[in-house]
Each structure stands twice: as structure tokens, then as C-alpha cells.
NUNUDREN-417364 format. One record per residue (C-alpha): residue in three letters; x, y, z. Coordinates in steps of 0.25 Angstrom, whole numbers, plus 5000, padded with zeros to 4 digits. Layout:
N
ALAXYZ...
END
This chain:
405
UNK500050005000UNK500550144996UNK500650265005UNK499550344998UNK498850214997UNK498950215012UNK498450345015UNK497250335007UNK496850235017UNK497250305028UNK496550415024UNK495350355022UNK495350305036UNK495550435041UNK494450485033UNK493450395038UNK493950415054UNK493550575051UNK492450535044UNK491750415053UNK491650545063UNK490550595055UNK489750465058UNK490150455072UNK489650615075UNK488250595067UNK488050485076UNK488050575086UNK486950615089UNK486350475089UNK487250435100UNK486450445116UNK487050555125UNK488150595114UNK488050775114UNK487650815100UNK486850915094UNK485850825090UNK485350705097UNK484550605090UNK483950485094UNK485150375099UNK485850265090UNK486650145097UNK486850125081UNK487450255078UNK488150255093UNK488750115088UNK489250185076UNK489750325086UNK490550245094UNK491250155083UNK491750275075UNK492150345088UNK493050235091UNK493950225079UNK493750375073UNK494650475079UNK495850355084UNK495750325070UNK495950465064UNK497150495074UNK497750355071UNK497950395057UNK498050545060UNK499350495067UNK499850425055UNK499450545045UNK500150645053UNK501550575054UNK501450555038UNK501250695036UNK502250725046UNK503350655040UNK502850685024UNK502850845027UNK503850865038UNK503550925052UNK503251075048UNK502351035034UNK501550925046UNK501351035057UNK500751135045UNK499951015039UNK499250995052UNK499151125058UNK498151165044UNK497751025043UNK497351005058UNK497351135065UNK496751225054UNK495551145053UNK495451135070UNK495551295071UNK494751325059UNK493651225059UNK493251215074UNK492351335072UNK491951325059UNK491451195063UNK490851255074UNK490251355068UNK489651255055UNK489051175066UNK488351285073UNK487851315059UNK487351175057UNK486651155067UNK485851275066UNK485751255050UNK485151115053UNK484251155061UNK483651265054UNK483551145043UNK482551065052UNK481751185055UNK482051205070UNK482551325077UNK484251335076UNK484151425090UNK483651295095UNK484951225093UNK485751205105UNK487251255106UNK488251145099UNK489051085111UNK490050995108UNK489950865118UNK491350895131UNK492750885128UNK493850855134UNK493850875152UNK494551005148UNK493451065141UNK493051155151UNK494551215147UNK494051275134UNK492551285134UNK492451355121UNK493351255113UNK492651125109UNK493651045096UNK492250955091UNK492550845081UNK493950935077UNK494350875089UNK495550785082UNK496050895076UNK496550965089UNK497150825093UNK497750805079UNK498550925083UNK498750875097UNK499350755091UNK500050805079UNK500950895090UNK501150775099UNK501750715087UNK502550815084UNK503150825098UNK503550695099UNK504050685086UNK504750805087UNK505250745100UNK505850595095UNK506750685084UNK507250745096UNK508050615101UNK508150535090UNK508950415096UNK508050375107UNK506850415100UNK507250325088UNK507150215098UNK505850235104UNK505350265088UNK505650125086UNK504950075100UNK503750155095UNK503650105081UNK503949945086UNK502649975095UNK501950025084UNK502249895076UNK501649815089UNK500549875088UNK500049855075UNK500349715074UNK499149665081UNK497749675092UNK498949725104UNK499049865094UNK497749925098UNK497649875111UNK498949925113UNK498750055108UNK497350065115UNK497950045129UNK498450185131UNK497150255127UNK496350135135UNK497050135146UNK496650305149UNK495250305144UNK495150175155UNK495450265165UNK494650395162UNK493550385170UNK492850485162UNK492750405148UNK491650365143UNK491850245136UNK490950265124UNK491550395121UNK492850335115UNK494050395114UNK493650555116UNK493250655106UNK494050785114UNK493550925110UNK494150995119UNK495651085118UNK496051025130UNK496550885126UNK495950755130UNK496850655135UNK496150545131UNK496050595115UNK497550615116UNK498050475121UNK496850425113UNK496850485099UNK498450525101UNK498850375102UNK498150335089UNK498850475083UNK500150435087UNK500050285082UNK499650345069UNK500950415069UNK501750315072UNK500950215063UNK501550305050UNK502850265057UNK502550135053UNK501750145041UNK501549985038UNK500949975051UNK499850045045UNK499749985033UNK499749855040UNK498249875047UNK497649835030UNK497949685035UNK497249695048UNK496049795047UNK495149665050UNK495849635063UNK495849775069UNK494349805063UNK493949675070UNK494649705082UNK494049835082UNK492749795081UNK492949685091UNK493249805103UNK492249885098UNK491249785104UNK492049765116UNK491749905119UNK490349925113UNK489949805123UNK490649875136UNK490150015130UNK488949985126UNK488050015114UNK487350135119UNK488350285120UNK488650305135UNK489550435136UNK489850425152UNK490950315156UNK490250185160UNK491350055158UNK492050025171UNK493049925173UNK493549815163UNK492349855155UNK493249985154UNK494549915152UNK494049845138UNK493249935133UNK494350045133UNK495449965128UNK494349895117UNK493850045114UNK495250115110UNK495849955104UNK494449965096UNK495050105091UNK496150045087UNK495749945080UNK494850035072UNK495850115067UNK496950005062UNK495549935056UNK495150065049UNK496550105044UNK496849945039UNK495349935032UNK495750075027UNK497050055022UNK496549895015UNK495449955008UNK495550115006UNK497150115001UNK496750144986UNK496450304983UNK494950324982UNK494450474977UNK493150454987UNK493950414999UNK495050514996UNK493950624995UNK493350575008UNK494650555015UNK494850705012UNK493650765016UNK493450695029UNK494450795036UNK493350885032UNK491950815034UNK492350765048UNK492850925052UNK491550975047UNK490650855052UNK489850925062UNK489251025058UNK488650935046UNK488150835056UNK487650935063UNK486950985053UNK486250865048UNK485950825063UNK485050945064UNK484350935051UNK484150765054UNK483850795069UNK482350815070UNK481950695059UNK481350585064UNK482350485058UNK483150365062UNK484650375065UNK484950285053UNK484350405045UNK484850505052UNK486450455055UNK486550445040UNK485950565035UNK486850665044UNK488150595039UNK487650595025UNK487250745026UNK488350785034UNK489450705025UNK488650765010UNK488750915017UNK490350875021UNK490750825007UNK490250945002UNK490851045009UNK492150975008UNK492050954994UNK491751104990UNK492251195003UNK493351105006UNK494051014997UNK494751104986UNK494751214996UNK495751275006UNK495051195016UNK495251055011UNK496851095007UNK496851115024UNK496151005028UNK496650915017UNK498150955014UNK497850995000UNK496851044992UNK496050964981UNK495951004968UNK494451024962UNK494750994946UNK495850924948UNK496150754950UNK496450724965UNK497750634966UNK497350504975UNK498350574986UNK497950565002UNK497950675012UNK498350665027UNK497450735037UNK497450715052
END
């Protein structure tokens, strides 16, 4: 398998851990006692589907986020990465937190008015608690551009220790070669993702505040959260290493089955203990604890080596549709919201089924993403920043892959 070949693959990947968070936020306001704007009637169906994308989405994203950043580290050089992420990364932090903001205040009120109700009825937009730090900044809340600000946390951890290891290059050598010998361990069999889930396990065991259906956390706050940095930071940093070791990632095409098995295997385990219905306050105790964190953040694991093995089997080849889709999804997940939001207010008040309404809001949302992508963003200034380069309208796009995250 080529390098481009590669990347087509592991972009794809990527595309569908940013885009999978579209399905798990329309399914939101279908789950019991989750904050939303609008509350429908619950789903233990769409619940199901809720916490199966919250548990492979975001470690997912950061595992090849890691393995992305170290590539464009080494192709471009210290200086030409810091630049890349800083208008890649921070520009759209900055610039799109109110936009987004503002867009969704406007949605809100423009679906309403489409039903026919009152927008002064409308009740301010409250994104659910952050971090125990909140209180620190009151007026600050990340929403869903979240894992941009710890893209940045974990792009200058990186730096720092690289930045560290050239500074001693005798002993560092050594323990680089420790480090990579570890890595190889890890992915040769089950012990890798058990291993690996230890650390992150063994601090959400003992957090007497988490709930156990929550996952791995979703922090909004400025103020970091411990828990997403040992949690998310750990896949980051395996992702880096695993560019190290490029066949390492190219051998998870000969065992996608084993570790989708597996996945799917814990992911039982821990909807038997946790239960089919949402419960958002800590209720496991015990050994019931014990398994179900180590099954929860294995099973996250597992997806993520499934995913990127299926991905990398079957999605190799250049495809004009997944490249278009890989390259708007940066995009369609920053601007998700609002759209949601949108169509939630307008599907609210009918009468109608989740089947009905689930798929309707991602179809409505995702017609009114492409399109705006298409003709505000794409062969604009705004898809040359999120993107890396700017497509061309007339002429023939090269099959070539882009790097975000």
C-alpha cells in the first residue's frame, strides 16, 4: 500500500469520527434527562446509537489526529507546523465560537418562526456544565469546538517534549527506542488495548463523580479537565508515536475483524452493567465499576484499531465522493449545530415518530451543510484555511489527501 493510498483511508476515517458526531448530537434530544433545547419523546434505540458513537468518536479522532500532526511536522519542519496549526486549529477556535454562537441564536429563532410559534417564547440556549472550574469563567462555554482547544493543548505538549528529547540526544535515543519497542508490544495482540486502557481506567475508577454512561468527557470549559487530558491525550500521543512506526499502522488491514469483535464484545459488557436506559449520575460501585471502566475505555480501543483497519482494507483507493466528504467534514461538524437546531425547531411540534424525526433532522441538516460548503466554503478563503489549500471551481481536482487535526 502507497503512502497517498494510506492517507486516503485515514482520512476517510477521520471524516467519519467528525461526522458520526452529527448523528450522536441529533439523537440528543431523544435521550431522557440529557439538556437540550428541544426535548422529544425518549429512544432507548437512539440512546443505544448515543452511546455507541460517544464511545469511539472523539478517541478515534485524536488517535489519528496524533498520527496527522507528527506527518506534517516532519513534511514542513517546525515553523511551516506551528503556522499550519495555528490557522488551521486556532483561526477557526477564535473565529468560529461566536459565529456559531450567533448562527444558533438565529436558528432557533428562524425555526421557530417557521412553526408558527412565538420566538420570544424561546428560552436562553444553555450549553449543558463543563468542567468543576467553570465557575472560573462564566461567560466562556467551548460547545462542540471543544477539541480544537485541546488540539492545541496537545500540539504544544508535543512540541515541548520533542523540543525536550533533541536537547539530550544520547539518553533520549535510548529511551526512544524503549518507547517504540513498547509500542510494537502493544500492537501485536488483546494485551495492547488493555494495556493502554489501564491508565485512563484506573483515574476514572477513582472519580467518584463520574457517571458511568457519560464516557469519556465532552470538557467546555478553559480551564482544562484532567480527565480529557490523560484520556483523549493518551490516544494523541499513541497516534504520534504510531507515525514512528508507520507498518504498525498498516498492519491493523489483517486484524480489523478481531479488534471489531472485541469491540463489540466489551461494548456488551458495559451496556449489561450500565444499562440500556441514560443514567447521568454515578451509579456502578464496586467490581461492577472495575469491569465496566476497563471494558469501557478497552472497547474505545478496539473501535479505533477496527475503524482504522476496516478503513484502511476497504477505503485505500482515491474516490471523488469520499474525498469531497472527507474534505467537507471539518466544515459540516464546525457548523453542525446550528443546523440541528434549526430543524429540531421546525420537526418539534409534529406529532411523528423518532424513526421519522432522527432521520429527517440529519438529512435537513447535512442537505443545508453541503450546500453551504459547496458555495460559501470550498473554493473560497475559508475552505484554503480549513482545508490547506484552496480547490479550483473549473478545474480537474488531483486525487491528493489533505491533513486536518
Amino acid at each position: 500500500m502507497q503512502s497517498s493510498d494510506r492517507l486516503h483511508a485515514l482520512d476517510a476515517v477521520r471524516a467519519f469520527a467528525l461526522l458520526s458526531g452529527i448523528a450522536l448530537h441529533a439523537a440528543q434530544p431523544f435521550l431522557a434527562g440529557l439538556p437540550w433545547v428541544t426535548v422529544e419523546s425518549p429512544s432507548n434505540v437512539l440512546a443505544a446509537v448515543w452511546y455507541t458513537i460517544h464511545m469511539f468518536r472523539m478517541p478515534l479522532f485524536f488517535l489519528i489526529a496524533g498520527f496527522f500532526a507528527r506527518m506534517t511536522l516532519e513534511r514542513r519542519g517546525l515553523a511551516g507546523f506551528v503556522k499550519d496549526r495555528l490557522r488551521r486549529i486556532l483561526v477557526p477556535l477564535v473565529v468560529g465560537l461566536p459565529i456559531v454562537m450567533l448562527l444558533t441564536g438565529v436558528a432557533l429563532v428562524l425555526g421557530t418562526l417557521a412553526t408558527g410559534a412565538d420566538p420570544r417564547s424561546l428560552q436562553a440556549v444553555r450549553p449543558p456544565p463543563s468542567a468543576d472550574h467553570h465557575d472560573l469563567f462564566p461567560t466562556i462555554n467551548l460547545i462542540h469546538l471543544w477539541f480544537l482547544y485541546y488540539l492545541l493543548i496537545f500540539y504544544a505538549g508535543a512540541l515541548i517534549v520533542r523540543s525536550a528529547c533533541t536537547s539530550m540526544p544520547a539518553p533520549i535515543a535510548r529511551l526512544q527506542g524503549a518507547v517504540d519497542a513498547a509500542v510494537r508490544f502493544a500492537m501485536r495482540g488483546i494485551w495492547g488495548p488493555l494495556l493502554l486502557a489501564l491508565p485512563v481506567a484506573t483515574y476514572f475508577y477513582q472519580l467518584q463523580s463520574w457517571a458511568i454512561w457519560g464516557g469519556l468527557p465532552a470538557p467546555f470549559s478553559l480551564v482544562p479537565d484532567f480527565g480529557a487530558l490523560i484520556g483523549y491525550g493518551l490516544f494523541f500521543g499513541f497516534g504520534w508515536l504510531l507515525h514512528r512506526q508507520e507498518h504498525l499502522l498498516r498492519s491493523l488491514e489483517g486484524r480489523w475483524l478481531f479488534y471489531g469483535v472485541l469491540a463489540i464484545a466489551l461494548w456488551a459488557v458495559c451496556r449489561i452493567i450500565g444499562g440500556a436506559t441514560p443514567h447521568w449520575e454515578p451509579h456502578a460501585r464496586n467490581t461492577e465499576l472495575v469491569v465496566y471502566t476497563v471494558s469501557y475505555i478497552m472497547a474505545a480501543w478496539c473501535w479505533s484499531f477496527g475503524l482504522i483497519g476496516v478503513s484502511i482494507r476497504y477505503l485505500s483507493g482515491y474516490s471523488s465522493l469520499r474525498r469531497y466528504l472527507a474534505d467537507s467534514s471539518y466544515w459540516l461538524y464546525l457548523m453542525h449545530i446550528p443546523a440541528l437546531f434549526f430543524f429540531g425547531q421546525i420537526l418539534h411540534p409534529l406529532p411523528w415518530h423518532w424513526s421519522l424525526k432522527y432521520p429527517l433532522s440529519i438529512t435537513g441538516a447535512m442537505s443545508l451543510l453541503l450546500l453551504s460548503y459547496h458555495y460559501l466554503v470550498r473554493f473560497t478563503i475559508v475552505g484554503a484555511t480549513l482545508n490547506g489549500r484552496r480547490h479550483p471551481r473549473l478545474k480537474r481536482e488531483l486525487p491528493q489527501a489533505t491533513t486536518v487535526g
